[in-house]
PDB file of N, CA, C, O and CB in Angstrom:
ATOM      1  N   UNK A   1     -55.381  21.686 -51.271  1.00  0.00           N
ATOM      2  CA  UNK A   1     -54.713  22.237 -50.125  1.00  0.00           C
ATOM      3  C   UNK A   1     -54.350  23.688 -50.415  1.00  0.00           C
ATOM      4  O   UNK A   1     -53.863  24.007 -51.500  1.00  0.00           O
ATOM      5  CB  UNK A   1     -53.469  21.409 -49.766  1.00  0.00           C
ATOM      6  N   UNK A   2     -54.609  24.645 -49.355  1.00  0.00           N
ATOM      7  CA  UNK A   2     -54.274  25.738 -49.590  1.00  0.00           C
ATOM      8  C   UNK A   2     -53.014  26.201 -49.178  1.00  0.00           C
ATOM      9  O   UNK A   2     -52.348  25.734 -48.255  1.00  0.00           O
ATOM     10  CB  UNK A   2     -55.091  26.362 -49.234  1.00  0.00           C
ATOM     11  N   UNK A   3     -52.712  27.169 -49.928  1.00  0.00           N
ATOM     12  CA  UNK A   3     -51.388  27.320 -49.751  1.00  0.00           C
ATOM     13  C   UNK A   3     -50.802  28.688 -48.939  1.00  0.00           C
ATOM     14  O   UNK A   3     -51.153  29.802 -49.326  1.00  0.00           O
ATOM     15  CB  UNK A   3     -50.883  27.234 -51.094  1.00  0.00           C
ATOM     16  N   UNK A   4     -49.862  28.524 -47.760  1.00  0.00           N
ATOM     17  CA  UNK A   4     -49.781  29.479 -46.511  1.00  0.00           C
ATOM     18  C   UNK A   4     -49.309  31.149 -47.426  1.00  0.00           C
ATOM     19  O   UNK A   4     -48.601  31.246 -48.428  1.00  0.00           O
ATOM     20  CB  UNK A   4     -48.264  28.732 -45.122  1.00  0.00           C
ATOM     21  N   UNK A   5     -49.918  32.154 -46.733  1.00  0.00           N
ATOM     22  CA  UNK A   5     -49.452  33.601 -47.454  1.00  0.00           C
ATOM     23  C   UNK A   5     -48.187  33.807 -46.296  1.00  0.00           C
ATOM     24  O   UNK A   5     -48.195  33.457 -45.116  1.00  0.00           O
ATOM     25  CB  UNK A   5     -50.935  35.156 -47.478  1.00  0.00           C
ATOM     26  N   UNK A   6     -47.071  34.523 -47.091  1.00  0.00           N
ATOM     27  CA  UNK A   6     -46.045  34.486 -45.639  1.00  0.00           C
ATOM     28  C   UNK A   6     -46.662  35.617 -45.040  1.00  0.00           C
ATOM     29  O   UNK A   6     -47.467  36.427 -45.498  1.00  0.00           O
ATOM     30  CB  UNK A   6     -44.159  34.734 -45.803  1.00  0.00           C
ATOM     31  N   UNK A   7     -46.061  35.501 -43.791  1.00  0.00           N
ATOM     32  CA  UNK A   7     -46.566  36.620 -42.588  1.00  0.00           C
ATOM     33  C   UNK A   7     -44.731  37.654 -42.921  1.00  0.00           C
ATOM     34  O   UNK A   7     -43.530  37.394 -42.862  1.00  0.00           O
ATOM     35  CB  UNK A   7     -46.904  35.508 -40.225  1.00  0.00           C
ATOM     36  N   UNK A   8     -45.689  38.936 -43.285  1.00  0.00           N
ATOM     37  CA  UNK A   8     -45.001  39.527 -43.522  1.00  0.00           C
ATOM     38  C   UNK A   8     -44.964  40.992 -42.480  1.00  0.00           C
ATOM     39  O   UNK A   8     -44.310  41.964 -42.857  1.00  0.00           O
ATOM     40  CB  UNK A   8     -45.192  39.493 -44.796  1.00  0.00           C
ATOM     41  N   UNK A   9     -45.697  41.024 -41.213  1.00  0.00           N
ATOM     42  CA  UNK A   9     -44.975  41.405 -39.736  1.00  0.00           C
ATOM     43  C   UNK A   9     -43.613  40.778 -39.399  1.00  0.00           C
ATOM     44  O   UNK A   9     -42.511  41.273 -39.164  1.00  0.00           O
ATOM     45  CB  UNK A   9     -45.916  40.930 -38.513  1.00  0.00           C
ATOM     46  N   UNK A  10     -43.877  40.050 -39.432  1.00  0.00           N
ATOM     47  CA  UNK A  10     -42.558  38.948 -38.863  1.00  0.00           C
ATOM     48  C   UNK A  10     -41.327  39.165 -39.522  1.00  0.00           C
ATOM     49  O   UNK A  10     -40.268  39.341 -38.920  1.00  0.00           O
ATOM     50  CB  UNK A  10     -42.826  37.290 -39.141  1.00  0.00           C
ATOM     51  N   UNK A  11     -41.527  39.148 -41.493  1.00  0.00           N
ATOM     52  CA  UNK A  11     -40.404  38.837 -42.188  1.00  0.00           C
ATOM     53  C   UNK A  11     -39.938  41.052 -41.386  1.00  0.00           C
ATOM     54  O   UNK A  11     -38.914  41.186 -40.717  1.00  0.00           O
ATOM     55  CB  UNK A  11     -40.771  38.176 -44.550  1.00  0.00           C
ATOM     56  N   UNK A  12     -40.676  42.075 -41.610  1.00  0.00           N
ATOM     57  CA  UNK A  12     -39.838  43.319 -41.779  1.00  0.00           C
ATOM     58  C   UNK A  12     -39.686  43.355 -39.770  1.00  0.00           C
ATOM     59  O   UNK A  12     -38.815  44.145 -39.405  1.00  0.00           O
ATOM     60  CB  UNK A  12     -40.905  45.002 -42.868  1.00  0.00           C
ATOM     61  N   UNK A  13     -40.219  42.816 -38.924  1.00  0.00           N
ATOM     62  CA  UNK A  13     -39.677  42.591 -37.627  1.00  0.00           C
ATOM     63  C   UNK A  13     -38.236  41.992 -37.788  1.00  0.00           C
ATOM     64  O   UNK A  13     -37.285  42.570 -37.262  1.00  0.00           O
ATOM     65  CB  UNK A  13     -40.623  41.646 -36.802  1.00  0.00           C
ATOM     66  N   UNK A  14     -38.080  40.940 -38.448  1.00  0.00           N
ATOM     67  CA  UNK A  14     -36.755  40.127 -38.720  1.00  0.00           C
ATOM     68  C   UNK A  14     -35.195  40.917 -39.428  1.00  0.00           C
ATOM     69  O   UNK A  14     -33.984  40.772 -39.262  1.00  0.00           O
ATOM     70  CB  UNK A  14     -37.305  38.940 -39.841  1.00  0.00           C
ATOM     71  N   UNK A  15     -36.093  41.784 -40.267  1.00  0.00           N
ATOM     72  CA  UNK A  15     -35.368  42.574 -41.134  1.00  0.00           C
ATOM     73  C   UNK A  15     -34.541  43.757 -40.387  1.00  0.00           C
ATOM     74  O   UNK A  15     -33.328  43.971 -40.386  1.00  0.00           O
ATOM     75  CB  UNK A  15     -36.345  43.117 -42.151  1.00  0.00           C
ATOM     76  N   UNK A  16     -35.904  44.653 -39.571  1.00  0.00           N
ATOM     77  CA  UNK A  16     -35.638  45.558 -38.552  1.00  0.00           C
ATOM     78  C   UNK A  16     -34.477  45.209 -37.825  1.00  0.00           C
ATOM     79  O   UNK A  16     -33.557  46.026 -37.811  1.00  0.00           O
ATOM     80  CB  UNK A  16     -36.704  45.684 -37.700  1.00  0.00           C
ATOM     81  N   UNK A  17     -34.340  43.975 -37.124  1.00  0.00           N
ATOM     82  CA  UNK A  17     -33.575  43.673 -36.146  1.00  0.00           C
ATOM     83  C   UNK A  17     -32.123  43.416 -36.635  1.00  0.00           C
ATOM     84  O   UNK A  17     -31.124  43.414 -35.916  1.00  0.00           O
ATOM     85  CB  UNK A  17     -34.158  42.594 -35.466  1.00  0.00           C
ATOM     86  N   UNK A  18     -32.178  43.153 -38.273  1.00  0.00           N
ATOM     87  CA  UNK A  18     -31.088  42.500 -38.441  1.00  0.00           C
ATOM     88  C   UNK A  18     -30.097  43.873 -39.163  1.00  0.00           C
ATOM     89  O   UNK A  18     -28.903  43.876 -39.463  1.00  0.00           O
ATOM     90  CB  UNK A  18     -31.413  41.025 -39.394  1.00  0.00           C
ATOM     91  N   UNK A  19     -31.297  45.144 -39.301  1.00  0.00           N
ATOM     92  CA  UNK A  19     -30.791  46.431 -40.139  1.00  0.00           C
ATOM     93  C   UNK A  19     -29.871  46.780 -38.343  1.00  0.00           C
ATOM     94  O   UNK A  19     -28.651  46.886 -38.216  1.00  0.00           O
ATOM     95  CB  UNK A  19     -32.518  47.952 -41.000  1.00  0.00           C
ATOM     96  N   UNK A  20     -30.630  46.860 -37.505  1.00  0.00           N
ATOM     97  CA  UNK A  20     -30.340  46.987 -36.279  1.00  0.00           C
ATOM     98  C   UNK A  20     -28.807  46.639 -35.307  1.00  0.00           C
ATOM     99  O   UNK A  20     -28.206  47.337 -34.490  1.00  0.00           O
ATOM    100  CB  UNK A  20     -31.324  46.315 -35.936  1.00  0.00           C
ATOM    101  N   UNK A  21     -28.656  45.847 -35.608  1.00  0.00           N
ATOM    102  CA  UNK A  21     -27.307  44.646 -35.379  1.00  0.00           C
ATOM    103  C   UNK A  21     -26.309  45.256 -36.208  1.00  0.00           C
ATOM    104  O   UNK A  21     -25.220  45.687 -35.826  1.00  0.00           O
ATOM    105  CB  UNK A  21     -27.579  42.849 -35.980  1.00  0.00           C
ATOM    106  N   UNK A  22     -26.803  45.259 -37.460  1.00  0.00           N
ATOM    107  CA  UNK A  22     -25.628  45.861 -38.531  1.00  0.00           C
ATOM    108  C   UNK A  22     -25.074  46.956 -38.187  1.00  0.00           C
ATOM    109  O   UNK A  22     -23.881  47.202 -38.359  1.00  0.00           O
ATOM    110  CB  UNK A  22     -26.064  46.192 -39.880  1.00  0.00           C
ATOM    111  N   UNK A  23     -25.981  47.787 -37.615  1.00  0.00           N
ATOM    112  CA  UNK A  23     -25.669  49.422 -37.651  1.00  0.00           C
ATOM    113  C   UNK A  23     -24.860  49.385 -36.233  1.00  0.00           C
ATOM    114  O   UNK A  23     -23.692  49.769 -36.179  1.00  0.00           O
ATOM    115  CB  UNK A  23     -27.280  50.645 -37.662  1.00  0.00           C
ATOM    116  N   UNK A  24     -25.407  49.003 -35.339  1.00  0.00           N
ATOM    117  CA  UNK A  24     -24.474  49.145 -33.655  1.00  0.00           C
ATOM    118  C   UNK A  24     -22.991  48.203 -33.928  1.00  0.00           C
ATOM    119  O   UNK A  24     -21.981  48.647 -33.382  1.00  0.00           O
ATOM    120  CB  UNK A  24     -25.648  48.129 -31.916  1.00  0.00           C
ATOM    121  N   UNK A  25     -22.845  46.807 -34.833  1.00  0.00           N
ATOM    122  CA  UNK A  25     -21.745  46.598 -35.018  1.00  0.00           C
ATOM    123  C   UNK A  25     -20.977  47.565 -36.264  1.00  0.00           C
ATOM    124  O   UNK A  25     -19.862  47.222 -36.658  1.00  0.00           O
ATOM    125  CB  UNK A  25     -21.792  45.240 -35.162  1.00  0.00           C
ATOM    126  N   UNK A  26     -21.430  48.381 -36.650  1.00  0.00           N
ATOM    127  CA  UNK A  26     -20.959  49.496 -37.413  1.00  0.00           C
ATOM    128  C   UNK A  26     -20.140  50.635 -36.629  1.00  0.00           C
ATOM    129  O   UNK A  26     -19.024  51.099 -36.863  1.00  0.00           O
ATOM    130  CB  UNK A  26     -22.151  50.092 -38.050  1.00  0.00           C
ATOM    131  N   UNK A  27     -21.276  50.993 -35.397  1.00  0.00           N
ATOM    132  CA  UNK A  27     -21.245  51.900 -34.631  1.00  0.00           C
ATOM    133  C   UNK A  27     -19.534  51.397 -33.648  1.00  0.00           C
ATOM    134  O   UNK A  27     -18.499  52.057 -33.559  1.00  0.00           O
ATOM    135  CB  UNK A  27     -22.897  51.941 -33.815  1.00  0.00           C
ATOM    136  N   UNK A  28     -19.757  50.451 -33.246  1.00  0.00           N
ATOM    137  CA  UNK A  28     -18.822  49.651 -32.045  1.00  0.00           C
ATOM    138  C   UNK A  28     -17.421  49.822 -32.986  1.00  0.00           C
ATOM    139  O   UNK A  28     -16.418  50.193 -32.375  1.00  0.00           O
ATOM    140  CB  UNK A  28     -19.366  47.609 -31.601  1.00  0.00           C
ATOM    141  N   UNK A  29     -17.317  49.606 -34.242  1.00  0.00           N
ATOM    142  CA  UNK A  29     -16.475  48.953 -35.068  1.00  0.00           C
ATOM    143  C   UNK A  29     -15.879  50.777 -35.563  1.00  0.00           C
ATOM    144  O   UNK A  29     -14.787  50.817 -36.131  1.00  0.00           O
ATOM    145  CB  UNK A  29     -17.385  47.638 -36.392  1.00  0.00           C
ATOM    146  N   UNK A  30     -16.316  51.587 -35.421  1.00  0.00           N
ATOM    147  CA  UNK A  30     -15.464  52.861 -35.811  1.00  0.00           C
ATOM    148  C   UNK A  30     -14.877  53.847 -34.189  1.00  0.00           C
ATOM    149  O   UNK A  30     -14.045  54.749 -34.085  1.00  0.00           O
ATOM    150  CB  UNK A  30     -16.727  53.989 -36.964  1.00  0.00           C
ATOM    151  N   UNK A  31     -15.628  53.259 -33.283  1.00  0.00           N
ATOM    152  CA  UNK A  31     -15.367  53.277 -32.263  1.00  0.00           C
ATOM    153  C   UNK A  31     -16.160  54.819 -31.247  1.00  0.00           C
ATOM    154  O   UNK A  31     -16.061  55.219 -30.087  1.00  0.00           O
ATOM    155  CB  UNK A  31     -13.885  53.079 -32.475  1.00  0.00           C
ATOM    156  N   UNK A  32     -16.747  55.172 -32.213  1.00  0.00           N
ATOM    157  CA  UNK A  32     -17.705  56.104 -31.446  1.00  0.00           C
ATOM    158  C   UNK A  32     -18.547  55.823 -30.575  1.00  0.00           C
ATOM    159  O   UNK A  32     -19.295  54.863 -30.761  1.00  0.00           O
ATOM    160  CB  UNK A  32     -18.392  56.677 -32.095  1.00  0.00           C
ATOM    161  N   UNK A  33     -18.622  56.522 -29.523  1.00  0.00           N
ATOM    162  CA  UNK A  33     -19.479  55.957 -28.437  1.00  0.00           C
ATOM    163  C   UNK A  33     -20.972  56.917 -28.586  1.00  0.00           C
ATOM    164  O   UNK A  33     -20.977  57.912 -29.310  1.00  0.00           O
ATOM    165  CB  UNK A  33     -18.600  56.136 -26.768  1.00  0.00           C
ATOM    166  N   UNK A  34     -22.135  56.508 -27.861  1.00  0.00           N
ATOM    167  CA  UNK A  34     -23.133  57.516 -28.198  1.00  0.00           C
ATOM    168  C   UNK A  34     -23.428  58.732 -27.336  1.00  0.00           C
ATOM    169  O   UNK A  34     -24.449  59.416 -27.416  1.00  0.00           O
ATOM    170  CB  UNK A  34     -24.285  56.872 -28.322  1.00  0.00           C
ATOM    171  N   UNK A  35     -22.096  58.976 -26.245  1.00  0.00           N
ATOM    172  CA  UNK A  35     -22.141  60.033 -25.677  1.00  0.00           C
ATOM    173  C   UNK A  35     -21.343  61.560 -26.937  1.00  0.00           C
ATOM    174  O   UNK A  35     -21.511  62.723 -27.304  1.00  0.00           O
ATOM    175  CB  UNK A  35     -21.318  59.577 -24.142  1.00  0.00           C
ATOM    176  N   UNK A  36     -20.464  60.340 -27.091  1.00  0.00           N
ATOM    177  CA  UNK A  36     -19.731  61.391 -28.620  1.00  0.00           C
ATOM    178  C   UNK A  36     -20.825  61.791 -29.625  1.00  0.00           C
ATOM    179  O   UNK A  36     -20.810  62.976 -29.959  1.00  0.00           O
ATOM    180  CB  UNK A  36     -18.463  60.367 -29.787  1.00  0.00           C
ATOM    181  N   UNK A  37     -21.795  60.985 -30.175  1.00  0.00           N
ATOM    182  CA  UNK A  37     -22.226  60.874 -31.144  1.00  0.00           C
ATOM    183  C   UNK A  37     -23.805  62.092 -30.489  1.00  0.00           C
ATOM    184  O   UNK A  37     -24.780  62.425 -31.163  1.00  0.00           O
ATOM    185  CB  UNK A  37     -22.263  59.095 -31.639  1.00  0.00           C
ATOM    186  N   UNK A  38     -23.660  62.275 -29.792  1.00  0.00           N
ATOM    187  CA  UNK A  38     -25.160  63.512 -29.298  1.00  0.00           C
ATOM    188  C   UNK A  38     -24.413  64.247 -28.656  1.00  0.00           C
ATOM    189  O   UNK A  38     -25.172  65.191 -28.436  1.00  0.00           O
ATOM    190  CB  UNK A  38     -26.666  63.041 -28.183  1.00  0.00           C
ATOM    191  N   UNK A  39     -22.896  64.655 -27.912  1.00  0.00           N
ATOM    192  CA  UNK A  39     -22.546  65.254 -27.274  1.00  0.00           C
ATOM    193  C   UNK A  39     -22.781  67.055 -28.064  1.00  0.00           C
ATOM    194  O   UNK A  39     -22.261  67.532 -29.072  1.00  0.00           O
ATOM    195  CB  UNK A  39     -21.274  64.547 -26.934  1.00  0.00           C
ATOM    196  N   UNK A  40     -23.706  67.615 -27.144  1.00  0.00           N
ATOM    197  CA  UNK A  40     -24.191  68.778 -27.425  1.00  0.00           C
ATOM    198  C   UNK A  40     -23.345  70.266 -26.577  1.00  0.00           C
ATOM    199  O   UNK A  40     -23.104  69.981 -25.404  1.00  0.00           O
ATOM    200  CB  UNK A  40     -25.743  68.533 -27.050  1.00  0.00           C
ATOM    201  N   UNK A  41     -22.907  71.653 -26.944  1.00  0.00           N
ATOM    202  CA  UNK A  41     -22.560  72.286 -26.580  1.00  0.00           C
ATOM    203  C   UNK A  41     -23.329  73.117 -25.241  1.00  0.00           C
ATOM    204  O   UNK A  41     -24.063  74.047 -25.573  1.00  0.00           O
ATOM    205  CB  UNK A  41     -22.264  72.629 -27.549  1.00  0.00           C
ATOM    206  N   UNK A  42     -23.234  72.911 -24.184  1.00  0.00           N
ATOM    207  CA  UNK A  42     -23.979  73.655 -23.001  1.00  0.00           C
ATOM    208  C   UNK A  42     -23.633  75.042 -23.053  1.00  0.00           C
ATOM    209  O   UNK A  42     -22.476  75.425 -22.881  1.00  0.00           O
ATOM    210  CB  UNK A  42     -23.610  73.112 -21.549  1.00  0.00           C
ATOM    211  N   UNK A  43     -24.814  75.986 -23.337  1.00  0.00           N
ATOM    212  CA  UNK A  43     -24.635  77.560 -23.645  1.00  0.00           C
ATOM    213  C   UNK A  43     -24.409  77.461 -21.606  1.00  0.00           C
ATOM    214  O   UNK A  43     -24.673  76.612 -20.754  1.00  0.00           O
ATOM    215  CB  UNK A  43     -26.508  78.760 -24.705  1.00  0.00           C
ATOM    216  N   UNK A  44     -23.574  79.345 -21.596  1.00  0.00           N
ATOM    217  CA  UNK A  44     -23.088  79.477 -20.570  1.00  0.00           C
ATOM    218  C   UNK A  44     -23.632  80.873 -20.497  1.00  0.00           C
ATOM    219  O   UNK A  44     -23.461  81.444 -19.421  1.00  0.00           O
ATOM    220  CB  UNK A  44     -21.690  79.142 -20.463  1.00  0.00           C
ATOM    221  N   UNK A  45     -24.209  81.475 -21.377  1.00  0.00           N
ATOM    222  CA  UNK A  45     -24.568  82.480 -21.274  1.00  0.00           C
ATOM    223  C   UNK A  45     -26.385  82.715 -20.619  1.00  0.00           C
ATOM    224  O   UNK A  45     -26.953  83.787 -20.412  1.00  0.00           O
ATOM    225  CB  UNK A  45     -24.159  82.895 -22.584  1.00  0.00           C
ATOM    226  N   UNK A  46     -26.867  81.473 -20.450  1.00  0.00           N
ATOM    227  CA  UNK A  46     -28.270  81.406 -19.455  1.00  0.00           C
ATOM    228  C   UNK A  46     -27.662  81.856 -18.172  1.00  0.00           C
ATOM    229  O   UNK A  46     -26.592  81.308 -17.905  1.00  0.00           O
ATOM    230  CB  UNK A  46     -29.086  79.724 -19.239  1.00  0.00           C
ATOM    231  N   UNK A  47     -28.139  82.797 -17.256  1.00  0.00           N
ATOM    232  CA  UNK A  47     -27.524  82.460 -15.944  1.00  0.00           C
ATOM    233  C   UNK A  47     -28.835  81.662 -15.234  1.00  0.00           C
ATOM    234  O   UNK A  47     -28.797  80.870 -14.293  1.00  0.00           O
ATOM    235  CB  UNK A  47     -26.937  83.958 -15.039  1.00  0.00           C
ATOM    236  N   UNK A  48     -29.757  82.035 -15.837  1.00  0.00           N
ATOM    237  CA  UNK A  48     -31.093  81.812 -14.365  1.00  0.00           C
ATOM    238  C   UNK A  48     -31.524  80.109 -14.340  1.00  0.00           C
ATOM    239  O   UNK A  48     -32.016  79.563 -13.352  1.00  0.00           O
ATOM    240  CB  UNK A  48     -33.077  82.956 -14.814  1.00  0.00           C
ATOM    241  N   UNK A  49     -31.248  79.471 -15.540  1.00  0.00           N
ATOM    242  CA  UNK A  49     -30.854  78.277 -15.645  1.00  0.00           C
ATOM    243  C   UNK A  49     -30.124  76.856 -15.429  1.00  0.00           C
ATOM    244  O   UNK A  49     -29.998  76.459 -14.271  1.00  0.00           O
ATOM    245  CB  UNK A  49     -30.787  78.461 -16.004  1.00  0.00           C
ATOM    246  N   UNK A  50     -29.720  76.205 -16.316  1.00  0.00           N
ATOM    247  CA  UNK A  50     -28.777  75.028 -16.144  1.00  0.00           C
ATOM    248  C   UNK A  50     -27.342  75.757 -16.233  1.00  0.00           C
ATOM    249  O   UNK A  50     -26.788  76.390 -17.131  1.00  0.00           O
ATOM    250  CB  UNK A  50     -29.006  73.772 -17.383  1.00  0.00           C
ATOM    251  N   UNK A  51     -26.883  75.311 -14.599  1.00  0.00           N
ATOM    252  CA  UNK A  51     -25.511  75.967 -14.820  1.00  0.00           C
ATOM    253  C   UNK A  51     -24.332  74.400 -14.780  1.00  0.00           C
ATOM    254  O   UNK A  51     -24.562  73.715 -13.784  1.00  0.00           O
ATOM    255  CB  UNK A  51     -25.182  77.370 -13.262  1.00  0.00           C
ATOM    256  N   UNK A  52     -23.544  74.005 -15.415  1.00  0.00           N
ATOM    257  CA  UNK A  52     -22.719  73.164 -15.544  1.00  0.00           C
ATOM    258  C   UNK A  52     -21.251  74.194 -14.766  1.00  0.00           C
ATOM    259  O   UNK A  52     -20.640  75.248 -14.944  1.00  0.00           O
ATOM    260  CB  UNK A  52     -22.741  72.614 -17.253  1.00  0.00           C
ATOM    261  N   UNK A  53     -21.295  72.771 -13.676  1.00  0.00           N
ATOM    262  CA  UNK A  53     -20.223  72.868 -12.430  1.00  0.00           C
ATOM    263  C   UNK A  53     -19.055  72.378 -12.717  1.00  0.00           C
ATOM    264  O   UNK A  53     -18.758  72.043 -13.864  1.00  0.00           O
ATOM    265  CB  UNK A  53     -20.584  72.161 -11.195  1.00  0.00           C
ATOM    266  N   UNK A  54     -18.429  72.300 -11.923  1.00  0.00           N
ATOM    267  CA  UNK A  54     -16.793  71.771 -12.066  1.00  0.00           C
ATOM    268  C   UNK A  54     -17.546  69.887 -11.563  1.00  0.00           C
ATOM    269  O   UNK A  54     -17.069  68.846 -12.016  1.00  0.00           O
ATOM    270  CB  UNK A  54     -15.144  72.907 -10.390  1.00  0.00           C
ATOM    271  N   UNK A  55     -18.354  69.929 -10.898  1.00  0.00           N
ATOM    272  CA  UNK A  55     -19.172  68.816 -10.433  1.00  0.00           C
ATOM    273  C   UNK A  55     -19.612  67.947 -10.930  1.00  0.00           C
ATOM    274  O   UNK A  55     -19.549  66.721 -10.841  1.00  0.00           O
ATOM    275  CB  UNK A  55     -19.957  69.010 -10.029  1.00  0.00           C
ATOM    276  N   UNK A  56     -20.314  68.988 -11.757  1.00  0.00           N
ATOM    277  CA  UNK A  56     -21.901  67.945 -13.408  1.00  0.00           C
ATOM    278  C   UNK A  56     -20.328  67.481 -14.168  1.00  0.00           C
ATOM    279  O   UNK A  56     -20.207  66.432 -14.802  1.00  0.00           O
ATOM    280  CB  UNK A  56     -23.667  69.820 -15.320  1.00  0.00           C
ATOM    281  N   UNK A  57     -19.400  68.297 -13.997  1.00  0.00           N
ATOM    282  CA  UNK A  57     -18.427  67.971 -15.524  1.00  0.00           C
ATOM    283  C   UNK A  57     -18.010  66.652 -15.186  1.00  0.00           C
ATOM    284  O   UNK A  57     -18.102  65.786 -16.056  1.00  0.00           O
ATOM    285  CB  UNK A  57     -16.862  69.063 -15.906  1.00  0.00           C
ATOM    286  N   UNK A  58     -17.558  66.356 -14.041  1.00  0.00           N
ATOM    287  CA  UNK A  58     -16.715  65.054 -13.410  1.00  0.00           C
ATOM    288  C   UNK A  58     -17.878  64.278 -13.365  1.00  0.00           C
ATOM    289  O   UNK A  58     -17.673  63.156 -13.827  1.00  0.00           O
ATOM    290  CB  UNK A  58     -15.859  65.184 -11.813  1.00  0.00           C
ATOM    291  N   UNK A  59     -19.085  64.471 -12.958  1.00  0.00           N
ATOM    292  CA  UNK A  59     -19.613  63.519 -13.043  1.00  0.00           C
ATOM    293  C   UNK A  59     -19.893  62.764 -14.674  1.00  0.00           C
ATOM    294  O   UNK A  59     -19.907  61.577 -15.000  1.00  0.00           O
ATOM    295  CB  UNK A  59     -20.629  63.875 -12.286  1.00  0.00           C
ATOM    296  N   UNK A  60     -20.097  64.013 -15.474  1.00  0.00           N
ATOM    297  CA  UNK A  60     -20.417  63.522 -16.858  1.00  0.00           C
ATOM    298  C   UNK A  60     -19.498  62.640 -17.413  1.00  0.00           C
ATOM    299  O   UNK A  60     -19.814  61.661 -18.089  1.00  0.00           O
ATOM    300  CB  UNK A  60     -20.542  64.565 -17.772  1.00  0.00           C
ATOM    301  N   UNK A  61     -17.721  63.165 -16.977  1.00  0.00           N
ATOM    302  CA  UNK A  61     -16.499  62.532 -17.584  1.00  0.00           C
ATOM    303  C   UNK A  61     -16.671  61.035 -17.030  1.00  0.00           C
ATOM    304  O   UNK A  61     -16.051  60.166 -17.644  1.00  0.00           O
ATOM    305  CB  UNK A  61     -14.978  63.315 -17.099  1.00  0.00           C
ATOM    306  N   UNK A  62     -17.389  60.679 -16.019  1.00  0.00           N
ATOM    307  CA  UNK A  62     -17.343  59.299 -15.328  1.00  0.00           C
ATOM    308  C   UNK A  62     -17.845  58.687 -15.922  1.00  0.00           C
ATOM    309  O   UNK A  62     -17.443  57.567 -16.238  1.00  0.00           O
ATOM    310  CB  UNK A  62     -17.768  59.033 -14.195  1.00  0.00           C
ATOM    311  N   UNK A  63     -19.421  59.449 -16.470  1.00  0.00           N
ATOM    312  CA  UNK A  63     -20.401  57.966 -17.518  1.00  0.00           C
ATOM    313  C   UNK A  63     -19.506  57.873 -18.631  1.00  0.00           C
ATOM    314  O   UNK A  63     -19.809  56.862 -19.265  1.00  0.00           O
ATOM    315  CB  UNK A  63     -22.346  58.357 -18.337  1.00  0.00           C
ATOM    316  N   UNK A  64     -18.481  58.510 -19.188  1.00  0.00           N
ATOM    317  CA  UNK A  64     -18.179  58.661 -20.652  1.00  0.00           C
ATOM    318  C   UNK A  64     -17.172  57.291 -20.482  1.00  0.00           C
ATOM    319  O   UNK A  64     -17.164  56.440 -21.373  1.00  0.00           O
ATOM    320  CB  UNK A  64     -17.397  60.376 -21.246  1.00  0.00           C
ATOM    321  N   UNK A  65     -16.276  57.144 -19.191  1.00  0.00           N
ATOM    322  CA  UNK A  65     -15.002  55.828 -19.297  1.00  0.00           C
ATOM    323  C   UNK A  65     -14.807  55.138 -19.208  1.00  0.00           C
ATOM    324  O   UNK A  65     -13.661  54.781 -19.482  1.00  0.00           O
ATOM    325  CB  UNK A  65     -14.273  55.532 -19.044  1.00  0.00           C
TER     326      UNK A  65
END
């Protein structure tokens, strides 16, 4: 009888998911959210560009609460 080779897609799929889990209950557990965690500085000095309103701001503060 031959004997099965493990399937080793599966075992680092399994692994992936479980490195995965660890890290977002890491994430949840210091309490940073991922708007904090990429929140980037909007230059103000483009004019012909992206201009951030009194508008975009309230709207942005809404996804954040």
């Amino acid at each position: 009888m031959k004997k099965q080779q493990p399937d080793l897609n599966r075992r680092s799929l399994l692994k992936a998911l479980t490195i995965g889990g660890t890290a977002s209950v890491a994430i949840a557990a210091t309490g940073v959210s991922v708007a904090q965690a990429n929140e980037t500085k909007v230059s103000t000095k483009n004019v012909d560009g992206y201009h951030e309103t009194a508008h975009i701001r309230s709207y942005y503060n809404s996804l954040r609460g």
